[in-house]
N, CA, C and O atoms as a Tinker XYZ file with bonds, in Angstrom:
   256  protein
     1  N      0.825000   -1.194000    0.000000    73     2
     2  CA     0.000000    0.000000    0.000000    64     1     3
     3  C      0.875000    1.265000    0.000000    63     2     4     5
     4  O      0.519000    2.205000   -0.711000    81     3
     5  N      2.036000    1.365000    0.772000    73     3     6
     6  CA     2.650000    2.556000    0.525000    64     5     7
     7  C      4.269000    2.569000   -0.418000    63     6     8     9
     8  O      5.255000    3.301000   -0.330000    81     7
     9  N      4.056000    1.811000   -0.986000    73     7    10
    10  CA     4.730000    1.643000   -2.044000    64     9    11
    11  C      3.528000    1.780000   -3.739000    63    10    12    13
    12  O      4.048000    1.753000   -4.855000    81    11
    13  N      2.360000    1.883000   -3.597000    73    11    14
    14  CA     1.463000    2.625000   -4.298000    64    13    15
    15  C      1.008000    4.106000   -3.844000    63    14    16    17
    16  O      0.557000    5.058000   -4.480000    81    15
    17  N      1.241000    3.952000   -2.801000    73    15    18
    18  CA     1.079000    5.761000   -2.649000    64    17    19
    19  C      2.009000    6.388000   -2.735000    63    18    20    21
    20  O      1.859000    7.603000   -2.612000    81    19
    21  N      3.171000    5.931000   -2.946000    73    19    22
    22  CA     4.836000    6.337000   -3.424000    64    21    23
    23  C      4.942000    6.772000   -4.620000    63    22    24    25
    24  O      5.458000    7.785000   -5.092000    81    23
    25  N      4.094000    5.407000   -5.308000    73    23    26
    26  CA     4.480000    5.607000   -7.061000    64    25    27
    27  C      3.058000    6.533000   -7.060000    63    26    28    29
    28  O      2.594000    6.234000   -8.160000    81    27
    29  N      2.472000    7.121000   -6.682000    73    27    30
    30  CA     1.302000    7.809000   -6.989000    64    29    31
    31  C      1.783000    9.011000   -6.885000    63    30    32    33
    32  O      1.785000    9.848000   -7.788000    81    31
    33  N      2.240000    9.160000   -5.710000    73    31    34
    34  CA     2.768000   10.500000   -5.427000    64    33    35
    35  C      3.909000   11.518000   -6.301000    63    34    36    37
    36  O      3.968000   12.745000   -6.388000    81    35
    37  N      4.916000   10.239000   -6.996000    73    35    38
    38  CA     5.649000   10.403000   -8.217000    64    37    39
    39  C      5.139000   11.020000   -9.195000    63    38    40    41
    40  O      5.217000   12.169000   -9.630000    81    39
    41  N      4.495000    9.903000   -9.538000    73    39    42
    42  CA     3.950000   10.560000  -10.806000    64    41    43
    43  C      2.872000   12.198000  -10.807000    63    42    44    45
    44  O      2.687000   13.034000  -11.692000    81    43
    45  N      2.392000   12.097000   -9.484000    73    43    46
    46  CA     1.650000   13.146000   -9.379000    64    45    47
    47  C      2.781000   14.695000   -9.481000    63    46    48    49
    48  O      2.588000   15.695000  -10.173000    81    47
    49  N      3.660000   14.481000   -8.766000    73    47    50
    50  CA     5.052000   15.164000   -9.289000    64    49    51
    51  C      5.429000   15.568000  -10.550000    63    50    52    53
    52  O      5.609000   16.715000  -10.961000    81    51
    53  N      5.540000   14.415000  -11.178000    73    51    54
    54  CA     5.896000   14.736000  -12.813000    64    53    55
    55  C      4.651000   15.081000  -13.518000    63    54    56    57
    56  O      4.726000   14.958000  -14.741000    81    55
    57  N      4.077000   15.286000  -13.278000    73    55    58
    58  CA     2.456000   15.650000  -13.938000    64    57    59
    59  C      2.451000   17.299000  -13.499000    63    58    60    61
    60  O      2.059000   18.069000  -14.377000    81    59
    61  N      2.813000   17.812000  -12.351000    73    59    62
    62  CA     2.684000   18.528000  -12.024000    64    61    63
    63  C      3.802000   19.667000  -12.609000    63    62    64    65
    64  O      3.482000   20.832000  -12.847000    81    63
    65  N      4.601000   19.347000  -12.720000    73    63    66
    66  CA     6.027000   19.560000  -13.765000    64    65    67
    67  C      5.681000   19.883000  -14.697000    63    66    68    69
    68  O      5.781000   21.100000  -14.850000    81    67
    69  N      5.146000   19.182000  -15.754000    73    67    70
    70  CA     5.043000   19.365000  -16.593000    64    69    71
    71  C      4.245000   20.142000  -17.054000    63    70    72    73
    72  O      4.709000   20.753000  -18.017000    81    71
    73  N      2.595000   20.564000  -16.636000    73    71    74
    74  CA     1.739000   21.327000  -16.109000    64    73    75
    75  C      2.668000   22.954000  -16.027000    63    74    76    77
    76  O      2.538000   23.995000  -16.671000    81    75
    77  N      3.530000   22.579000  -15.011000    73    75    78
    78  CA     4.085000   24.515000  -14.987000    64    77    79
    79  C      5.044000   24.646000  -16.070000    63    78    80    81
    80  O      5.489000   25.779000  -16.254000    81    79
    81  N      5.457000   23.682000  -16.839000    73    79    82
    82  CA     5.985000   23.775000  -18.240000    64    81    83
    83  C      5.271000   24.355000  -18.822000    63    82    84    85
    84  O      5.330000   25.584000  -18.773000    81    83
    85  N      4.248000   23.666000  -19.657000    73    83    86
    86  CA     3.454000   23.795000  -20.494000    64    85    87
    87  C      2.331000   25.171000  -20.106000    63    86    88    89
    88  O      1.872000   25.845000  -21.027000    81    87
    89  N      2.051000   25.403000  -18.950000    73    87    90
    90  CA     1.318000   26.909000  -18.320000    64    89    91
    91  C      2.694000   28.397000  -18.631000    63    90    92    93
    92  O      2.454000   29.602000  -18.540000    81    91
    93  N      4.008000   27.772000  -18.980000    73    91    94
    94  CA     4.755000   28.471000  -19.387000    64    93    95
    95  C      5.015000   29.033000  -20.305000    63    94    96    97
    96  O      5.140000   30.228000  -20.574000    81    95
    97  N      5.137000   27.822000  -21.013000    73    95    98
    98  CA     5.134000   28.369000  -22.763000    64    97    99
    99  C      3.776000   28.630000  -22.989000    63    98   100   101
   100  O      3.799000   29.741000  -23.517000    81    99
   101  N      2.672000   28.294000  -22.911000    73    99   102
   102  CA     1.425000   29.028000  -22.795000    64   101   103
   103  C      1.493000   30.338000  -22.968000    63   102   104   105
   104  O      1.212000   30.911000  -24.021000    81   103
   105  N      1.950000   30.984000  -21.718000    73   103   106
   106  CA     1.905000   32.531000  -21.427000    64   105   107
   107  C      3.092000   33.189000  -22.248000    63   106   108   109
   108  O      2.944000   34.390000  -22.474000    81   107
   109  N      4.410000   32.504000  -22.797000    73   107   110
   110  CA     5.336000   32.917000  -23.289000    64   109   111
   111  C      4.657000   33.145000  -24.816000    63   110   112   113
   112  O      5.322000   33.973000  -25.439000    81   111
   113  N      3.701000   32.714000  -25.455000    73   111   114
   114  CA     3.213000   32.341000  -26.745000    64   113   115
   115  C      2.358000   33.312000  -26.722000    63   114   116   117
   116  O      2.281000   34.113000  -27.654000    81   115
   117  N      1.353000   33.392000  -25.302000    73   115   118
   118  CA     0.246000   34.747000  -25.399000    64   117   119
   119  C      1.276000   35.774000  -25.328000    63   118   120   121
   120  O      1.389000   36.379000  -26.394000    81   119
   121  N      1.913000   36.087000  -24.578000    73   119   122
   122  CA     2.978000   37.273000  -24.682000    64   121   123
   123  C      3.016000   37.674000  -26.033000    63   122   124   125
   124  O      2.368000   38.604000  -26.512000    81   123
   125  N      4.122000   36.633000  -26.871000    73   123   126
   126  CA     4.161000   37.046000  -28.143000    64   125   127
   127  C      3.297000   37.507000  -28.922000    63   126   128   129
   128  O      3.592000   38.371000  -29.748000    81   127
   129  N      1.793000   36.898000  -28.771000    73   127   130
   130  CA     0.804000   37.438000  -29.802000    64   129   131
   131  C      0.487000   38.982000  -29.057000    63   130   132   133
   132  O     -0.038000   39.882000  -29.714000    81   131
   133  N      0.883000   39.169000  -27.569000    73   131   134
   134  CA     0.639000   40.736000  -27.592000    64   133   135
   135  C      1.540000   41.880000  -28.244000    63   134   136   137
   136  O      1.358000   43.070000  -28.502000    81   135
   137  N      2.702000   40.887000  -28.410000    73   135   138
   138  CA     3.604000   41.850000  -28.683000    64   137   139
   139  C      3.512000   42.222000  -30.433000    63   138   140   141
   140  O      3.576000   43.367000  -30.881000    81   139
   141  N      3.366000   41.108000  -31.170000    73   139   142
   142  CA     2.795000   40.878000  -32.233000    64   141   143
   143  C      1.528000   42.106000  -32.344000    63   142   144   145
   144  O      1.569000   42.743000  -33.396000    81   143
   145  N      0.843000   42.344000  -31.741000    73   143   146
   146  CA    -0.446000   43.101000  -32.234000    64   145   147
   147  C      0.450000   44.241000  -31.668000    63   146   148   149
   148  O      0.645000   45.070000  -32.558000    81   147
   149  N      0.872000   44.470000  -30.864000    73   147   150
   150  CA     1.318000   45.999000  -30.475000    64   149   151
   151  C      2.158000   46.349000  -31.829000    63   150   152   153
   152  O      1.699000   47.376000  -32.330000    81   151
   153  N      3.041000   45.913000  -32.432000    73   151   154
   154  CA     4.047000   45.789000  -33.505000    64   153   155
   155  C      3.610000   46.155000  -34.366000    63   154   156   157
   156  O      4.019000   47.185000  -34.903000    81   155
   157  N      2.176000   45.142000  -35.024000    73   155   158
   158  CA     1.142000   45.336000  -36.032000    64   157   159
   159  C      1.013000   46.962000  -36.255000    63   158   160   161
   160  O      1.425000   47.682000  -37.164000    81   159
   161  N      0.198000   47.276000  -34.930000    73   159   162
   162  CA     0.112000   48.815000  -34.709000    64   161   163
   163  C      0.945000   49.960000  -35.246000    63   162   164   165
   164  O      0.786000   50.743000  -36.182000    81   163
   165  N      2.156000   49.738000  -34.073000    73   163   166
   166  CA     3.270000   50.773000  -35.227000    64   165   167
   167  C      3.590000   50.549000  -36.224000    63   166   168   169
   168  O      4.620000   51.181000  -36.456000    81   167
   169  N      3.212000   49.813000  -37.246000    73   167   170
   170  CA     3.514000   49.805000  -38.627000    64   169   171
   171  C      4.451000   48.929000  -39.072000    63   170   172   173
   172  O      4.611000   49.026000  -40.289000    81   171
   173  N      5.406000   47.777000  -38.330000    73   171   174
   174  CA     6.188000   47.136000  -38.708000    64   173   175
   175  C      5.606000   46.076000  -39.668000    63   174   176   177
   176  O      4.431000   45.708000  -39.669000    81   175
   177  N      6.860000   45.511000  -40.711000    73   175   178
   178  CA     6.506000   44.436000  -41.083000    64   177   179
   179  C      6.241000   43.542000  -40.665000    63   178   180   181
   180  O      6.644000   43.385000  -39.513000    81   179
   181  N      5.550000   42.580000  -41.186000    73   179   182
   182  CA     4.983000   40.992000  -41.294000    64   181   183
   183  C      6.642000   40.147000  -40.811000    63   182   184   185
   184  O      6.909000   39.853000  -39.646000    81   183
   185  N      7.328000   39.953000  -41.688000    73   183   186
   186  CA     8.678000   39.737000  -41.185000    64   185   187
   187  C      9.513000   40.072000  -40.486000    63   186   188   189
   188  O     10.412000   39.324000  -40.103000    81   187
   189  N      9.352000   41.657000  -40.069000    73   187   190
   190  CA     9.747000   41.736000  -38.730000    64   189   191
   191  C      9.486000   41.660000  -37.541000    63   190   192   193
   192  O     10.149000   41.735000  -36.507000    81   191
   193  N      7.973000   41.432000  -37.894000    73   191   194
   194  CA     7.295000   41.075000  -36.474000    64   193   195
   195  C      7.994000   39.554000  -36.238000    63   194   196   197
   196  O      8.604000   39.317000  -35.196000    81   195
   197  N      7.876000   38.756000  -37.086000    73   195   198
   198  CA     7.923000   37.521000  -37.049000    64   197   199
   199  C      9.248000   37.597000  -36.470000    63   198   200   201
   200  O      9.215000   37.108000  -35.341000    81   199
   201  N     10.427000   38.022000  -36.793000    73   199   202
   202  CA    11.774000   38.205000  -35.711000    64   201   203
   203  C     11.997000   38.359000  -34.801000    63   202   204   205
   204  O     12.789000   37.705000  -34.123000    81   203
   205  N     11.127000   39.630000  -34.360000    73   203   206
   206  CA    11.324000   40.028000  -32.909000    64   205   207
   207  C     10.184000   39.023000  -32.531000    63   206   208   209
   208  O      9.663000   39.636000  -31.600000    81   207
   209  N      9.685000   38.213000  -32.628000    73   207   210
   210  CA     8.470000   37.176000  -31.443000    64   209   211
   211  C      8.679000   36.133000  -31.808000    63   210   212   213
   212  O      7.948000   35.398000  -31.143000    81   211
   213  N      9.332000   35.474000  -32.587000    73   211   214
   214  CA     9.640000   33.438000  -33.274000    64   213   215
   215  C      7.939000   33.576000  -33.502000    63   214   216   217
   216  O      7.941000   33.009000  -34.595000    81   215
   217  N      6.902000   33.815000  -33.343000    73   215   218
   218  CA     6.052000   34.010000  -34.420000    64   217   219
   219  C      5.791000   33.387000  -36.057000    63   218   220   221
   220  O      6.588000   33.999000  -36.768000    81   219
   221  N      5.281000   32.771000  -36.593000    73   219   222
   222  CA     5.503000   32.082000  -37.884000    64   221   223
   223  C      4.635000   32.994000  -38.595000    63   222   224   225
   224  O      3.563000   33.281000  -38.063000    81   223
   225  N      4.908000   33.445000  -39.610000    73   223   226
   226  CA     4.237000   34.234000  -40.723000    64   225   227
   227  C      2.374000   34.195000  -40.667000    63   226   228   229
   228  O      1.553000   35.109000  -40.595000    81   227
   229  N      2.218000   32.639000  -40.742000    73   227   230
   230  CA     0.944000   32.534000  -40.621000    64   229   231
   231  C      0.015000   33.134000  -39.460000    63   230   232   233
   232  O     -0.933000   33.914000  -39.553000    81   231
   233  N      0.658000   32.451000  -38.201000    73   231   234
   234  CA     0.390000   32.510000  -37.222000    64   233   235
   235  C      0.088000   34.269000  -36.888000    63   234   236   237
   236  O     -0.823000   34.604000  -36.131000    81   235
   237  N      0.813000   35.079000  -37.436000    73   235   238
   238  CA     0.234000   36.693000  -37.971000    64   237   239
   239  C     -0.411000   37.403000  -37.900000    63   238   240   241
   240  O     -0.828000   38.252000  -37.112000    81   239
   241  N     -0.671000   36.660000  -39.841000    73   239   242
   242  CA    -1.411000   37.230000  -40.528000    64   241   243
   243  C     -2.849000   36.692000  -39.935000    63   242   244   245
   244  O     -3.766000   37.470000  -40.199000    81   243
   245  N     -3.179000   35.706000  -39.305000    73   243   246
   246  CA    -4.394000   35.298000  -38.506000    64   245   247
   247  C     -5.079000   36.527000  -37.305000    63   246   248   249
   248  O     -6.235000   36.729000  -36.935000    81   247
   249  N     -3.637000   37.243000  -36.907000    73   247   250
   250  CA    -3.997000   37.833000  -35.620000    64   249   251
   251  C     -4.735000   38.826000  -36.429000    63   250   252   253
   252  O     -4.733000   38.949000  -37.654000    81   251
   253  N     -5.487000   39.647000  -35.364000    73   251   254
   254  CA    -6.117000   40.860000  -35.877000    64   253   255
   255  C     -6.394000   41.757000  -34.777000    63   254   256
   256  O     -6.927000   42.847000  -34.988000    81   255
């Protein structure tokens, strides 16, 4: 029994890990699309937006 609440507790660990990973790049990705629309605004290019944010061309021209 507590050699299953061991391996439970593990994995609940690495789940949880991964979770503030992924809630990371999440917010690192919304970031970019703000920065992306602020950019839009002052007039920069399509390709330079895409530089300053790793942004993909498409991914963009979608925003509005």
């Amino acid at each position: 029994m507590i050699k299953n609440l061991e391996k439970q507790l593990k994995e609940a660990k690495q789940a949880s890990k991964k979770a503030v990973v992924i809630a990371k790049a999440e917010g690192q990705h919304q970031k970019a699309i703000e920065t992306d629309l602020n950019l839009k605004e002052i007039g920069l290019s399509i390709d330079q937006i895409a530089e300053a944010t790793d942004l993909t061309i498409d991914e963009i021209e979608k925003l509005k």
